[in-house]
C-alpha positions in Angstrom: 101.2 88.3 96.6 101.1 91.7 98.8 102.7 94.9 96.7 102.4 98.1 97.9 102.4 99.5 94.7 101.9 103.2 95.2 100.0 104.2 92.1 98.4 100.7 90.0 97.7 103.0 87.1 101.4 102.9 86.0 102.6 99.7 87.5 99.8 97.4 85.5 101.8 95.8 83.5 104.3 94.7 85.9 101.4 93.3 88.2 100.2 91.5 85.5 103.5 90.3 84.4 103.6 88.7 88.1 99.7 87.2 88.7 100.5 85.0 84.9 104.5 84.1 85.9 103.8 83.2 89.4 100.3 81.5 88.6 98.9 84.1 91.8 96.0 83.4 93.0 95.3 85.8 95.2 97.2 89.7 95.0 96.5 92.3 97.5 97.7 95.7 96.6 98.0 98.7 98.5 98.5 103.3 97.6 96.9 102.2 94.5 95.4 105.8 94.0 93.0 104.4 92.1 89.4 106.8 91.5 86.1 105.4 92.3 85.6 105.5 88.1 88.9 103.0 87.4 88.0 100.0 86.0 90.7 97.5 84.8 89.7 93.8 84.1 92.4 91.0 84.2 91.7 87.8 82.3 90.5 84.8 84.7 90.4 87.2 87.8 87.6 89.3 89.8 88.9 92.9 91.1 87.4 94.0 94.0 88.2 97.7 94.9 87.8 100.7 97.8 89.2 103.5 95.7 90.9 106.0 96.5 88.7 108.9 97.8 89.9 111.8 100.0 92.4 111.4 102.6 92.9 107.5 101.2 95.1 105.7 99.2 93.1 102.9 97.9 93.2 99.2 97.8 92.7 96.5 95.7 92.1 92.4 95.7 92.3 89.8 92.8 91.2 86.9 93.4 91.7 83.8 90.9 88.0 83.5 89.3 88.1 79.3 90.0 88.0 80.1 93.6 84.8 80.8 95.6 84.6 84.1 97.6 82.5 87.3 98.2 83.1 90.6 99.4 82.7 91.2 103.4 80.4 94.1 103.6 81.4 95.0 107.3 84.5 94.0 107.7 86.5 94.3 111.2 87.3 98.4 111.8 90.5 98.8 112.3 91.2 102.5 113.4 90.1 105.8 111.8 91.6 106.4 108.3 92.6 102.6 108.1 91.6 101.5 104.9 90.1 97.3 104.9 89.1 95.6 102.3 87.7 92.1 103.2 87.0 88.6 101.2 86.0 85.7 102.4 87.2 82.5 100.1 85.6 79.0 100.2 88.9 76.7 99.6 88.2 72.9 99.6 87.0 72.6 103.0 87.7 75.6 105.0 86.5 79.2 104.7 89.0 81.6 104.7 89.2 85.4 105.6 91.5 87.7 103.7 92.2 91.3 105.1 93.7 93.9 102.8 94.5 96.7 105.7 96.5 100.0 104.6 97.4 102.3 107.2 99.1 105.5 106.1 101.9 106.6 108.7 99.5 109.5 109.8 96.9 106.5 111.4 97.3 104.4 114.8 96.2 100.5 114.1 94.0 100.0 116.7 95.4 96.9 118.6 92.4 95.1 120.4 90.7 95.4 116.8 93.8 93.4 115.5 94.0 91.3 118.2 90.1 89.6 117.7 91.2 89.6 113.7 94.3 87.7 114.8 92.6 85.6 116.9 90.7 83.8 113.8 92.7 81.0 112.6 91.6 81.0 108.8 92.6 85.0 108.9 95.1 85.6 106.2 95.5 89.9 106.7 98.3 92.0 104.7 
């Protein structure tokens, strides 16, 4: 699931309400406007965050706990202010990236960067 949620501190409950009905097992959230000092833990899931600092809205990833991945320390830069988090997932046979990319309207995408993310064919990016 993808959700621009635009503040997580409110919305909790209905992401939650979503991850257990749909059985998610991945959820990439956007605007969460989250502070480097929020912690939430969900049940059977690992939250990776990049919080929301100045000039940034914040993003977050669950990822089911059953599923092998770790954080991408460098991932791909995508333009100045863009906001990437990056996981990369081990399932069954084939190693997947995940991009969680928030761009504000104020920030350009930059295109080639895009283009060589695109390019991978295990490359899921929201």
């Amino acid at each position: 699931m993808q959700w621009n949620v635009q503040g997580l501190r409110p919305k909790r409950h209905q992401v939650l309400q979503a991850v257990f009905e749909e059985h998610l097992d991945i959820v990439l959230l956007q605007e969460t406007l989250t502070p480097a000092d929020f912690e939430w833990r969900v049940a059977g899931y690992t939250l990776h965050m990049l919080p929301s600092l100045e000039g940034t809205r914040g993003c977050a990833t669950l990822v089911r706990s059953t599923i092998p991945h770790r954080r991408v320390p460098a991932p791909v830069h995508c333009g100045d202010g863009v906001e990437v988090l990056a996981l990369e997932l081990q399932v069954g046979g084939l190693l997947l990236l995940v991009y969680n990319i928030y761009r504000s309207q104020r920030h350009q995408l930059e295109a080639g960067e895009l283009l060589s993310l695109a390019s991978h064919s295990s490359v899921l990016v929201a």
